[in-house]
C-alpha positions in Angstrom: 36.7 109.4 237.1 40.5 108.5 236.8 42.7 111.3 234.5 46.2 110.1 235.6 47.4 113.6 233.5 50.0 115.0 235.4 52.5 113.9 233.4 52.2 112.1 229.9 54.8 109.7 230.2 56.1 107.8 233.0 59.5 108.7 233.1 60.1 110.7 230.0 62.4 113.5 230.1 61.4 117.4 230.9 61.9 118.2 227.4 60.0 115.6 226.0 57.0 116.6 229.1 57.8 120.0 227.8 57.1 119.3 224.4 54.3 117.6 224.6 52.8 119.7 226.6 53.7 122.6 224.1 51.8 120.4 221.1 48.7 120.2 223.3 48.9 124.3 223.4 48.8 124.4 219.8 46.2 121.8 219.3 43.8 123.5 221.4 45.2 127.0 219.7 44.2 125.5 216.1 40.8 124.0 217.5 39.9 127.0 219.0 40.8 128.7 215.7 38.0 126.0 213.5 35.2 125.6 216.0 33.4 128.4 216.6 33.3 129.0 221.1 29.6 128.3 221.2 29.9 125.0 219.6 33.3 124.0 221.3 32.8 122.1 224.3 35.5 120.7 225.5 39.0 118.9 224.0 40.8 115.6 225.7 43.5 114.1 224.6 43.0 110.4 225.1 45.4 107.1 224.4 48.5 106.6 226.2 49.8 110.0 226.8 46.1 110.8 227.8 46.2 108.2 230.3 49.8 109.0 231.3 51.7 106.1 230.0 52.7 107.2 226.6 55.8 105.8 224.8 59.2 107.3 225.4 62.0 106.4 222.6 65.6 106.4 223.7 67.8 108.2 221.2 71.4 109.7 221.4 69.5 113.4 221.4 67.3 112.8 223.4 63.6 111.4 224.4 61.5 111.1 221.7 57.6 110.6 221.4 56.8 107.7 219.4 52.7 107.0 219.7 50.4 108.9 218.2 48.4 111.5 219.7 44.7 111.2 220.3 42.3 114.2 220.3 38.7 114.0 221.1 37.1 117.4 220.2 33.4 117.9 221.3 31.2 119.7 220.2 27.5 120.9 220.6 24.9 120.1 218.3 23.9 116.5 216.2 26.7 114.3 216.2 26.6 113.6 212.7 26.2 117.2 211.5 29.3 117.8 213.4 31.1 115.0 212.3 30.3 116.0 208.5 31.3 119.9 209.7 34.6 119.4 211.5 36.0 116.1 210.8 38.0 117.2 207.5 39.3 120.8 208.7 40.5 118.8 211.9 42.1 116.1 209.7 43.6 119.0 207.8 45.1 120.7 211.5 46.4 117.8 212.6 48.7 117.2 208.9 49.9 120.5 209.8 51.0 119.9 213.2 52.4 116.2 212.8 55.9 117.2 211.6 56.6 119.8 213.4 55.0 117.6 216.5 57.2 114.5 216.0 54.1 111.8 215.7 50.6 111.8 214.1 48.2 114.0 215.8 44.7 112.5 215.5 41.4 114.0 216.0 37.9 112.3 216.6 35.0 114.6 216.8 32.3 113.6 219.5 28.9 114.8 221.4 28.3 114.7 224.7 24.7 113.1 224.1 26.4 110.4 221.9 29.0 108.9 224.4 26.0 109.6 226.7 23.7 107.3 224.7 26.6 104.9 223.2 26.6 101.3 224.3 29.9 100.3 226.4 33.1 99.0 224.4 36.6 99.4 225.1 37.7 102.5 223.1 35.0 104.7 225.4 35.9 102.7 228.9 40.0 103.5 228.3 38.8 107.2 227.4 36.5 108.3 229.9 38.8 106.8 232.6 42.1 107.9 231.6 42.4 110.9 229.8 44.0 114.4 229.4 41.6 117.4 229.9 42.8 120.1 227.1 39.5 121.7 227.8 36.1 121.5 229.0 34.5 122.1 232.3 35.0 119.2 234.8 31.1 118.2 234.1 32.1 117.0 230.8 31.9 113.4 230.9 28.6 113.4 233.2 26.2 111.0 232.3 28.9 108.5 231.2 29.3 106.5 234.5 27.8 103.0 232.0 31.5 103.2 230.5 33.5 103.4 233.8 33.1 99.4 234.7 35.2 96.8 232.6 32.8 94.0 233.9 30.2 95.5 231.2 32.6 95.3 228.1 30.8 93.0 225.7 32.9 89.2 224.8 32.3 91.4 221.2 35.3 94.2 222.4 37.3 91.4 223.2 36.7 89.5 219.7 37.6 92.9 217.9 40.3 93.9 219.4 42.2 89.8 219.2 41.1 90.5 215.4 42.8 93.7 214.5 46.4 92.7 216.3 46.5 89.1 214.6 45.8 91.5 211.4 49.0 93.1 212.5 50.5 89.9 212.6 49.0 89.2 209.3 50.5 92.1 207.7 53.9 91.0 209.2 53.8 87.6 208.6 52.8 89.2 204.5 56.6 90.7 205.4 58.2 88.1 206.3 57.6 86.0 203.4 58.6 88.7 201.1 61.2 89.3 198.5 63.2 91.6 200.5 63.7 91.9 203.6 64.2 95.7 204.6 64.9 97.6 208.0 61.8 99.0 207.3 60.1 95.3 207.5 61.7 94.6 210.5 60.5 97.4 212.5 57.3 96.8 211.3 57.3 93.3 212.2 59.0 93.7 215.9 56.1 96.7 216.2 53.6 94.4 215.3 54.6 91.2 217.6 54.7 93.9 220.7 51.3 95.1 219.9 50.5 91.8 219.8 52.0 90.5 223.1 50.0 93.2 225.1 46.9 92.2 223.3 46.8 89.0 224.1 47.0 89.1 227.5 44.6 92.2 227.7 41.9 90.1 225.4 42.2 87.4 228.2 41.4 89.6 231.1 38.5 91.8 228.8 36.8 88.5 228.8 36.8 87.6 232.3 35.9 91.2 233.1 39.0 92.2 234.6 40.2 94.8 231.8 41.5 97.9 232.8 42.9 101.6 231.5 46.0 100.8 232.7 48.3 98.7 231.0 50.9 98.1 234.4 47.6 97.4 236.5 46.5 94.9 233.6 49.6 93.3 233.9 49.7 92.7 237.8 45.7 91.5 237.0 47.0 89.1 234.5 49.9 88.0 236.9 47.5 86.8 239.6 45.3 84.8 237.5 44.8 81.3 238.1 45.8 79.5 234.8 44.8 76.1 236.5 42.0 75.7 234.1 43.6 77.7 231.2 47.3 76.0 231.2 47.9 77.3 227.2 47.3 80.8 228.4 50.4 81.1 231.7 52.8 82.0 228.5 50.5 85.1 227.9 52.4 86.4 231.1 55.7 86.5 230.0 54.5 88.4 226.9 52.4 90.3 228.3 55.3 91.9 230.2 57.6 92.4 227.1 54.2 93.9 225.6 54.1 96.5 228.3 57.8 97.1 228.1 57.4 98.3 224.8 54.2 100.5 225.2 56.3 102.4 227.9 60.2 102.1 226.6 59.3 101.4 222.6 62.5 100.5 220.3 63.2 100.4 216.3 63.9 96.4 215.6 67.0 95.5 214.2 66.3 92.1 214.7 67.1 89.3 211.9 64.5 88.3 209.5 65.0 84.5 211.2 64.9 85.8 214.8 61.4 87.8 214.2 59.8 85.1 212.2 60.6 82.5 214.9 59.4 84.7 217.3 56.6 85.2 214.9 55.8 81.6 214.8 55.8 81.3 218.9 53.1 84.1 219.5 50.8 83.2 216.7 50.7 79.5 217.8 49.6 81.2 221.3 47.3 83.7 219.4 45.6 80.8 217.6 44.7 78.9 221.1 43.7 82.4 222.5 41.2 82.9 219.4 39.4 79.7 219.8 38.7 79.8 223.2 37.6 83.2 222.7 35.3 82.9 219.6 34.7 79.2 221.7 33.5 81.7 224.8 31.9 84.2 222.7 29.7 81.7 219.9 28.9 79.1 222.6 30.4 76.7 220.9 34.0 74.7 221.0 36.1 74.8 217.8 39.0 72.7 217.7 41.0 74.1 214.7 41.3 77.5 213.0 40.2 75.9 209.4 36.9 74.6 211.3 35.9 78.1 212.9 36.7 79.7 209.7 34.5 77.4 207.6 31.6 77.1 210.3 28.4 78.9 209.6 27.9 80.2 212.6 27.3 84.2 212.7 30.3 85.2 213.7 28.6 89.0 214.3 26.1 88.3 216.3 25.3 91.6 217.8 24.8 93.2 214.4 21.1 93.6 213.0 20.5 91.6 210.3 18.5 95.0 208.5 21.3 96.9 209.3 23.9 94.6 207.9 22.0 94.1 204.6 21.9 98.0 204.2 26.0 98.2 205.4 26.5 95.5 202.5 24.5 97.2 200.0 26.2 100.6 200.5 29.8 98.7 200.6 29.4 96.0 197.3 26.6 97.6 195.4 23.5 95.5 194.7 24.9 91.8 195.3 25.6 92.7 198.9 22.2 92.7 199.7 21.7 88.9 199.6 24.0 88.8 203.1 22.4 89.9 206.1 26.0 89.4 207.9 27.9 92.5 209.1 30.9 92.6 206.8 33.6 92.2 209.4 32.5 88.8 209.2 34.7 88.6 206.3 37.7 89.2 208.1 36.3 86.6 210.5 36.3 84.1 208.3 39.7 84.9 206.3 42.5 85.8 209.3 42.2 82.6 210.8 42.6 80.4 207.6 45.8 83.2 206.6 47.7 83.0 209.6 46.8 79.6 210.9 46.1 77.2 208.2 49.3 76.6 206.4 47.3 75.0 203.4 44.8 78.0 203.2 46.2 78.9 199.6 46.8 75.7 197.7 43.7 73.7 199.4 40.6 74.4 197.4 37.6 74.7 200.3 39.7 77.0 202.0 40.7 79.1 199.2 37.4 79.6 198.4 36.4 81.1 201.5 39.3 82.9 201.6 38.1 84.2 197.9 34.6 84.8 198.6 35.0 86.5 201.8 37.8 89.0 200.4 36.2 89.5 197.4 39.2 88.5 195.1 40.2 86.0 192.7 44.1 86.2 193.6 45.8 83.3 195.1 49.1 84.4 195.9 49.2 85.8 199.9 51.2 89.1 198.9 47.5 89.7 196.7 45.2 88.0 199.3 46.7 90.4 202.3 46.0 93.3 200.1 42.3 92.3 199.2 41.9 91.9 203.3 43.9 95.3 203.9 40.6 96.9 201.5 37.8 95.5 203.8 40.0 95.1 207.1 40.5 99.4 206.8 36.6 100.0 206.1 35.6 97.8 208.6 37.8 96.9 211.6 
């Protein structure tokens, strides 16, 4: 298995190496301090300082870290016996150590026997491939070899992951169209567009089974593809790159409001074209506008158990959400496309009323309707 850990950066200084290296000493110091030895098995720190391609900001004092860092922490035992035990004293470590750390220090508490027995998706294929081994013996991720080929990721992954950064989009676009315009707003906004420009291209290789951990070898993948058949897709290349550019060498936007909603505009008009060839790909069946995949019927989850869903619903709405046996990400399914893509969404009445019923709000206003989707989109993303 690939652990590209020698340094966490690409070309980050020594004292940014140095201090993240000196976090990791106190993360495993503070872990060591909750979870008893006999239960602790083994600590990696995953995402892109994990994998070796974390973020380095430029700053006039220096390099700075600017992702998050992502701790797996496992631990012997039933997985969700320890996930109930450990998941709130970790939460509680890593709000200690954030400030003094720079960026948010995340924790996820896993088994052994559970990524064992998981089914493959993308968060498990980027960790077991590329990671940073805090601790552990170098058995730790046998039995996981099902998660080390991309060619097994599920059209599903793909689906998910195109969903949560046109949310992001969402959110920004929300931003755009605001009152007032803030510094803050535009470095959300030019965050959100990068996040998006990597995703795009990465949803595009996922779903021909040419994903992988890195995101430089993902973009030399995505270079060599033969768009011949896929002409709306070529563009993906170009933002791809400035996708990458920022998950390596991130920046603060100080962009205008009219420069980041034009460029706004350009990569959700690709992002729309990329969604319905995927859902297309995915549902086996064509849809030639956003409005008409958003108001189709067709089970937009369907990997989910129908028993399962009805159960999910009932624990999530109370009694009445037991008359759906859809999963309830469906909801976001059915509202993100009509929000960012149908300019109409709000004032025409069919549309609104899917946009109502799936969020679960009578608002009609988008600042409102982005808030309802923000309630299920954090439950169930």
């Amino acid at each position: 298995m690939n652990t590209p850990a020698e340094r966490f950066t690409l070309d980050g200084s020594y004292a940014l190496e140095t201090h993240l290296r000196q976090t990791c000493d106190l993360v495993f110091a503070g872990v060591r301090a909750l979870i008893p030895a006999d239960r602790l098995e083994g600590l990696l720190l995953g995402g892109g300082y994990g994998r070796g391609e974390g973020g380095v900001l430029r700053t006039p004092t220096g390099d700075q870290p600017y992702n998050d860092l992502e701790f797996y922490v496992f631990v012997r035992g039933q997985a969700l016996l320890a996930e109930r035990q450990f998941r709130q004293p970790l939460h509680e470590l890593g709000e200690r150590l954030s400030p003094a750390a720079g960026l948010e220090v995340e924790f996820k508490v896993l088994t052994r026997d559970k990524l064992r027995r998981s089914p493959v998706n993308m968060f498990y294929y980027d960790l077991v491939l590329g990671h940073r081994r805090i601790a552990g013996d170098d058995n730790l991720l046998d039995g996981c070899e099902h998660h080390l080929s991309a060619t097994h990721l599920p059209l599903h992954e793909s689906a998910r992951l195109l969903m949560n950064r046109c949310t992001g989009l969402l959110y920004a676009l929300a931003r755009l169209n605001g009152p007032n315009f803030t510094a803050n707003d535009a470095d959300f906004t030019g965050r959100n567009l990068a996040k998006a420009q990597l995703a795009f291209g990465d949803v595009l290789l996922a779903a021909q089974g040419k994903y992988d951990w890195s995101c430089r070898e993902r973009h030399r993948r995505l270079a060599a593809l033969d768009y011949t058949a896929l002409p709306w897709a070529a563009p993906l290349v170009a933002q791809h790159a400035a996708g990458v550019e920022f998950k390596l060498h991130p920046t603060r936007s100080t962009e205008s409001q009219a420069s980041l909603a034009a460029r706004h505009q350009e990569l959700s008009a690709l992002g729309e074209k990329l969604w319905l060839w995927l859902e297309g790909k995915r549902l086996g069946r064509p849809f030639a506008t956003a409005r008409e995949y958003a108001l189709s019927g067709v089970n937009k989850c369907p990997e989910t158990s129908s028993l399962r869903n009805r159960l999910v619903n009932l624990r999530a709405f109370g009694a009445a959400g037991l008359a759906s046996g859809r999963y309830p990400r469906e909801r976001l399914f059915r509202a993100l496309p009509l929000l960012l893509w149908d300019r109409q969404a709000l004032t025409d009445p069919t549309s609104l009323a899917v946009i109502q019923s799936a969020l679960r709000t009578p608002v009609t206003d988008l600042a409102g309707v982005v808030e309802a989707y923000k309630t299920i989109w954090n439950r169930f993303n």
